[in-house]
LOVO-627564 format. One line per 10 residues: number of its first residue (from 1); their letters; for each residue x, y, z of N, C-alpha, C. Coordinates in steps of 0.001 Angstrom, whole numbers. Example, Ala and Ser with C-alpha at 12.3 -4.5 7.8 and 13.67 -1.06 7.14 Angstrom:
# LOVO-627564
1 = AS = 13190/-5690/7800/12300/-4500/7800/13200/-3300/7800  12850/-2250/7080/13670/-1060/7140/12900/30/7870
//
This chain:
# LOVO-627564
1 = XXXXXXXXXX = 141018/-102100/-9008/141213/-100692/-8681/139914/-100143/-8102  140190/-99001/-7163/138841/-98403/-6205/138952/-97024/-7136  137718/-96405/-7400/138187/-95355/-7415/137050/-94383/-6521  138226/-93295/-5685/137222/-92563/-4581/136853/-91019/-4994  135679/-90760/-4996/135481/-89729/-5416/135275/-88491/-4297  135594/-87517/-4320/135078/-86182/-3460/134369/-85152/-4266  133262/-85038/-3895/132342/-83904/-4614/132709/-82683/-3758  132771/-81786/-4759/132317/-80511/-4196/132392/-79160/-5513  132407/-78052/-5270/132672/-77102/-6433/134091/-76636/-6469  135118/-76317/-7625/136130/-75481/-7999/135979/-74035/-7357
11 = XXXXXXXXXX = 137052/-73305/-7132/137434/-72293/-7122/137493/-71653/-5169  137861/-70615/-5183/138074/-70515/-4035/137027/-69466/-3106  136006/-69329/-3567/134535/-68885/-3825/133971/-70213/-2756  134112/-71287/-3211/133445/-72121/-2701/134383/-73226/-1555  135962/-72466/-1153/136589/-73023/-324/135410/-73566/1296  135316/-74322/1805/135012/-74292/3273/133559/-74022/3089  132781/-74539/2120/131408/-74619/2116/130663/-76034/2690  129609/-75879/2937/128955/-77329/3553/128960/-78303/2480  129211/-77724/728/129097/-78279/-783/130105/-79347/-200  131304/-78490/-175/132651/-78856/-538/133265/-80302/883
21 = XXXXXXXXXX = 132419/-80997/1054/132573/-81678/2427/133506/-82524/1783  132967/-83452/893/133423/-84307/-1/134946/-84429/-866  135153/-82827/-1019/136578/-82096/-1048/137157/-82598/-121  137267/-82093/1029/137408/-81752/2090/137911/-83073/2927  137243/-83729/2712/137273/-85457/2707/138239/-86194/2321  138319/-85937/1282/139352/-86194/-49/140452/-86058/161  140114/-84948/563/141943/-84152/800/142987/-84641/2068  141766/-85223/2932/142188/-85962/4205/142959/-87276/3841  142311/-88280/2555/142879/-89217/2210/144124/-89147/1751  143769/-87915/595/145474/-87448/351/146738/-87619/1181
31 = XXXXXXXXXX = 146191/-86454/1858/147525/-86078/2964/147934/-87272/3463  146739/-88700/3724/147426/-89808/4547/148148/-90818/3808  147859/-91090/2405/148141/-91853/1259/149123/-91252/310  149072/-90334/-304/149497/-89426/-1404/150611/-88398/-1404  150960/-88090/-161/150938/-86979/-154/151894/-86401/-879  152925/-87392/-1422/153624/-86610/-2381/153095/-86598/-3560  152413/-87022/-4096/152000/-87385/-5534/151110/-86306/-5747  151684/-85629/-7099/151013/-84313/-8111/149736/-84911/-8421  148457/-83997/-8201/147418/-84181/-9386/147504/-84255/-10360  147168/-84853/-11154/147274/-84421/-12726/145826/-84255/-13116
41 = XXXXXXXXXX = 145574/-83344/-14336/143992/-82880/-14538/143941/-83990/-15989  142548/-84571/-15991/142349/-85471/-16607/140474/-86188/-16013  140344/-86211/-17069/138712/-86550/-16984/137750/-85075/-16216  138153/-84224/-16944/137516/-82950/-16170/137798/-83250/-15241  138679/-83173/-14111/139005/-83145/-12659/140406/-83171/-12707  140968/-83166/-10944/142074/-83690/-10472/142426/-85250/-9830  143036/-85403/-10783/143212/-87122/-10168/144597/-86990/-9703  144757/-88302/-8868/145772/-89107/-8073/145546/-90674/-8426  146490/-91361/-8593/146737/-92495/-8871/147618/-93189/-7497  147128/-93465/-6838/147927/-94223/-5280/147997/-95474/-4857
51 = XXXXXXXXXX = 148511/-95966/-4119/147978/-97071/-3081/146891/-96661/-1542  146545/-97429/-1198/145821/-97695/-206/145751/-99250/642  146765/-98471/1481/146355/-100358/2511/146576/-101644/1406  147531/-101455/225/147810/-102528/-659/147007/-101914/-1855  145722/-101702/-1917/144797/-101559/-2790/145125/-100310/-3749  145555/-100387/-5107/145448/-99696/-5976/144246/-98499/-6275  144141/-97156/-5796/143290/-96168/-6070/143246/-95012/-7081  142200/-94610/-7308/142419/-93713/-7943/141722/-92683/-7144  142376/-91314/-7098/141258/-90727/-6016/140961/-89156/-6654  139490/-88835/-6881/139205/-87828/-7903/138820/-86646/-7317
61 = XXXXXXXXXX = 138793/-85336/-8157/137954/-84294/-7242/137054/-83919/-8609  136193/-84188/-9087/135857/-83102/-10517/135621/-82090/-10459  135519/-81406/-11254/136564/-79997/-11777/134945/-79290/-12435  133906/-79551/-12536/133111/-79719/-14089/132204/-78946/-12614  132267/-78507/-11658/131237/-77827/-11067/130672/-79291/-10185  129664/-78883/-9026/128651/-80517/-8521/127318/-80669/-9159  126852/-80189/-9958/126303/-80470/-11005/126263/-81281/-12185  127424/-81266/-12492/128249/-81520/-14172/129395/-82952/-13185  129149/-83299/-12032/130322/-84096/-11508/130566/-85639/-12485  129126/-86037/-12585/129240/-87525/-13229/129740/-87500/-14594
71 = XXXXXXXXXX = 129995/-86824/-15187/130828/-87254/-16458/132727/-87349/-16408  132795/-86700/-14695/134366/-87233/-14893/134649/-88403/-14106  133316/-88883/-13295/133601/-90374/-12545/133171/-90964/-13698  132151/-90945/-14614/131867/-92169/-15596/133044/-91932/-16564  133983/-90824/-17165/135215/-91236/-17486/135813/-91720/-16892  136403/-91349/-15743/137402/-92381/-14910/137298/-93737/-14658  135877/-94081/-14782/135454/-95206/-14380/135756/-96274/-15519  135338/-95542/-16748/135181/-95907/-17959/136805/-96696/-18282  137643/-95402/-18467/139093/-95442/-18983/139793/-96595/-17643  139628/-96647/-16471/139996/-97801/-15849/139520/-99004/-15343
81 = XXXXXXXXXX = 138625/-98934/-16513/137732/-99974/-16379/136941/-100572/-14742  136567/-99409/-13967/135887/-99096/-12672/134932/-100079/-12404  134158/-101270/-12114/133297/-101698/-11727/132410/-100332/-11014  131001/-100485/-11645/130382/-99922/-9997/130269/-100125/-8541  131087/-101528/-8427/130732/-101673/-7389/132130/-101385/-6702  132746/-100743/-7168/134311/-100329/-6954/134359/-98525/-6635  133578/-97999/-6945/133573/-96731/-6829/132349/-96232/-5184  133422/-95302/-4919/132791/-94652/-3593/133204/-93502/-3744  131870/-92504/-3486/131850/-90966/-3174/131647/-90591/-2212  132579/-89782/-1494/131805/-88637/-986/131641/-87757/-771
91 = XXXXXXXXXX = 130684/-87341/90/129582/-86242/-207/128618/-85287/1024  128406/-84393/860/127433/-83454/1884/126039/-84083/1594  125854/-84257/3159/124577/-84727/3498/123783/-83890/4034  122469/-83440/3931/121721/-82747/4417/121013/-82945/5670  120790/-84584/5202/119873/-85231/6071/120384/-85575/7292  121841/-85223/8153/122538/-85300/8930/123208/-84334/9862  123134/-84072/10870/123658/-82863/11745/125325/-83247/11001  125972/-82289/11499/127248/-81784/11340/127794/-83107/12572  128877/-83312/12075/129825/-84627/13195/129072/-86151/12816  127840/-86243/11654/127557/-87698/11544/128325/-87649/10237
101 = XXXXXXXXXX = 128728/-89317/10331/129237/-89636/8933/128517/-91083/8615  128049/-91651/7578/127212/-93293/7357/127871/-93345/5700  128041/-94613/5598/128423/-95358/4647/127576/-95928/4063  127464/-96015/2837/125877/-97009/2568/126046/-97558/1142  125700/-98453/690/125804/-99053/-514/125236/-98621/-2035  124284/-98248/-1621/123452/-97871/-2675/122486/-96806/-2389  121538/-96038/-3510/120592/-95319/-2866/120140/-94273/-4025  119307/-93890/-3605/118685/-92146/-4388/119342/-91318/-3884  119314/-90117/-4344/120447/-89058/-4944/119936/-88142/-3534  118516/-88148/-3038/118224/-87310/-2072/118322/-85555/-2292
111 = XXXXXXXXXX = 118274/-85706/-3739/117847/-84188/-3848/119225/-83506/-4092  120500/-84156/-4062/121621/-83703/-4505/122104/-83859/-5774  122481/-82625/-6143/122688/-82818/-7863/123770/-83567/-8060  125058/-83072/-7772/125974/-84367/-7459/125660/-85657/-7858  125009/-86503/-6970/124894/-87609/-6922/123552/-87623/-8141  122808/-86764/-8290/121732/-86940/-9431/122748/-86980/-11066  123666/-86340/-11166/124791/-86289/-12148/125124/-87522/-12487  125287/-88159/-10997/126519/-89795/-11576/125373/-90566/-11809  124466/-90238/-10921/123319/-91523/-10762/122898/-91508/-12632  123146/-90353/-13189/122109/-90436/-14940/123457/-90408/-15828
121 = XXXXXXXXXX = 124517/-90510/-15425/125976/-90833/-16095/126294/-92201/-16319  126409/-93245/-14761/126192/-94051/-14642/125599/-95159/-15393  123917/-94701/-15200/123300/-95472/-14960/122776/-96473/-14211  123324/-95872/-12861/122961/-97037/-11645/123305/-95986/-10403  122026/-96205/-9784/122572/-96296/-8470/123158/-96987/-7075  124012/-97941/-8109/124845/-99077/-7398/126007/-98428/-6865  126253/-97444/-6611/127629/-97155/-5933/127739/-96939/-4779  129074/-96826/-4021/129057/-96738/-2578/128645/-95057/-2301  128214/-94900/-761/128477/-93177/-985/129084/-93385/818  130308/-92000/554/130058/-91571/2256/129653/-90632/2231
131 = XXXXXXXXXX = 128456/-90075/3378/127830/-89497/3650/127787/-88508/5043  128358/-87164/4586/128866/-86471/5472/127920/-85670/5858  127351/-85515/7099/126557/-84607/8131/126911/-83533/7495  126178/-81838/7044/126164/-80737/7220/125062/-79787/7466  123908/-80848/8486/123220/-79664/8731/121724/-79604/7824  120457/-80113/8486/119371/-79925/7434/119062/-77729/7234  118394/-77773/6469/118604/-76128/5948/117513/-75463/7132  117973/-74539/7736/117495/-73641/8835/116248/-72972/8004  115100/-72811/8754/114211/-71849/7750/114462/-70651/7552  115424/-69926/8144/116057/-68277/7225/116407/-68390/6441
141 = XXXXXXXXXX = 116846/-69994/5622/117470/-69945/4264/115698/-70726/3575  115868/-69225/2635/114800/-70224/1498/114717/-70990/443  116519/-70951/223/117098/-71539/-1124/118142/-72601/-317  117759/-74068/-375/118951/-75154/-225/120061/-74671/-920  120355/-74386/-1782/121573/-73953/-2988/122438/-72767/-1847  121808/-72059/-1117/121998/-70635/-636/122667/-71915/1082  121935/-72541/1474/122673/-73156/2727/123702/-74016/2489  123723/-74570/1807/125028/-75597/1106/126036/-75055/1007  126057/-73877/-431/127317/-72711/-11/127434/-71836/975  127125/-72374/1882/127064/-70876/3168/128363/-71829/3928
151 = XXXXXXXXXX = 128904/-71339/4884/130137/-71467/5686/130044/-72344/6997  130705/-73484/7579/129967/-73774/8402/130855/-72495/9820  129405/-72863/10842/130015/-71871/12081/131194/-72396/12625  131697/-71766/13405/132741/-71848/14643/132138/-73506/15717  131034/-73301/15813/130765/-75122/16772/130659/-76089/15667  130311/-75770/14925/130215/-76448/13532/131634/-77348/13588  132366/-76383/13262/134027/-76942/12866/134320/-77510/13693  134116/-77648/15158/134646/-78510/16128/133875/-79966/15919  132905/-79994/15589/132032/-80908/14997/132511/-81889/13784  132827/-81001/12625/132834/-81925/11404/134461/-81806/11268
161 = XXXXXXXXXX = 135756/-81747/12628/136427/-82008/12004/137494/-83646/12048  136485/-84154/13061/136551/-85315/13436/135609/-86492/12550  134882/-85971/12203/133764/-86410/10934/134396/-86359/9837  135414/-85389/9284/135782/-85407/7938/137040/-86830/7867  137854/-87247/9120/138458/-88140/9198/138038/-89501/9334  136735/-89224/9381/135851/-90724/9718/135406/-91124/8611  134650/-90144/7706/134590/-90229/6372/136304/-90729/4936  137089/-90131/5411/138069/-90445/4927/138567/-91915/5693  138696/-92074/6734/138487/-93399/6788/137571/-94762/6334  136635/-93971/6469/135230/-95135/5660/135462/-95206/4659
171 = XXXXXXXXXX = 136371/-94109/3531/136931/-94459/1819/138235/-95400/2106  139063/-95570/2777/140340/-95736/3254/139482/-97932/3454  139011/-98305/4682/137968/-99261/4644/137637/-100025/3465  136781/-99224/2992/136060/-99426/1951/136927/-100291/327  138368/-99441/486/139416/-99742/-549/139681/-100873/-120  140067/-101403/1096/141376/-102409/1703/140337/-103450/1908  138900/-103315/2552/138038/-104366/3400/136946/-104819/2954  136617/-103590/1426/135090/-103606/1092/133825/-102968/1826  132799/-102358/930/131650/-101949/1468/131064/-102513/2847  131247/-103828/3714/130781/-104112/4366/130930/-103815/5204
181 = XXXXXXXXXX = 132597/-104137/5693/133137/-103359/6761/133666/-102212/7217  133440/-101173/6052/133005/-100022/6221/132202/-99509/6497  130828/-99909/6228/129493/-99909/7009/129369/-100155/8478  130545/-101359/8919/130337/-102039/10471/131065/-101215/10870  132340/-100613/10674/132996/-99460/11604/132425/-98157/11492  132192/-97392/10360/131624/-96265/10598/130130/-95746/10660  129425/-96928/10721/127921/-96528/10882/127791/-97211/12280  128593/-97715/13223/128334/-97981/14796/128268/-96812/15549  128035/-96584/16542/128111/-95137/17064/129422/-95151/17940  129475/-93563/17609/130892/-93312/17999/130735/-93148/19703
191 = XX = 131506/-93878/20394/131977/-93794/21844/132947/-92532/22313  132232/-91749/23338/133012/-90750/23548/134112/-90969/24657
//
């Protein structure tokens, strides 16, 4: 079993934030895999239990804030007995304009609480992540926390909404082919 995670925050406060990419992401897999299948709330979050391309998933959103995220992937992980090397998140990237998406195996948290959550839940930073472009923080914002939840613009969206399907593909990959060749399709550059 894979299980795919989407970070972002609850409520509708934080709908369509640069946080919520990882949501956003998620929800793309849904609609292509799931789409009839109810969430059910369980491990502080919303889970789905699906297929993928043959591959048995579980696909999460936690519920617990992006802060508080790693205690409902290290339950989920836990209760279905998850390998780490079976679990992939993703997630808002800073370090990336809006429209990049990279896949990567392992890594430091890069200053995201999110991933600082699972990484000390865990205990490893052996997991997959996708890594969604939103933009390093403009200097009118003096608080990262304050650009993350901010909205993306109007060119923005023409940008990340071809990115959010690339990312949901790189989880989609990742289930059926493994980390590798998810790396070779979505970290090549995209041909226009």
């Amino acid at each position: 079993m894979k299980l795919i995670v989407g970070l972002g925050n609850p409520g509708s406060q934080y709908e369509k934030t640069r946080h919520n990419a990882g949501f956003v992401a998620l929800d793309r897999l849904i609609a292509q895999f799931a789409r009839s299948a109810a969430a059910r709330q369980k491990f502080g979050g919303e889970v789905i239990e699906t297929e993928i391309q043959g591959e048995r998933c579980l696909l999460l959103k936690p519920m617990r804030f992006m802060n508080c995220s790693g205690s409902s992937v290290q339950e989920a992980a836990g209760f279905y007995k998850v390998a780490v090397g079976d679990i992939i998140v993703m997630h808002d990237d800073t370090a990336f304009p809006v429209g990049t998406v990279r896949v990567r195996g392992e890594g430091g948290h890069g200053g995201h609480n999110g991933l600082r959550d699972i990484d000390r839940t865990l205990g490893t930073q052996a997991y997959a992540r996708v890594r969604i472009g939103v933009e390093a923080k403009p200097p009118e914002y003096a608080d990262l926390a304050d650009w993350v939840l901010s909205r993306f613009a109007g060119d923005e969206l023409k940008r990340l909404e071809p990115a959010l399907d690339r990312a949901a593909e790189g989880a989609m990959l990742f289930a059926k082919f493994g980390l590798a060749k998810a790396m070779n399709v979505i970290n090549a550059p995209v041909v226009a």
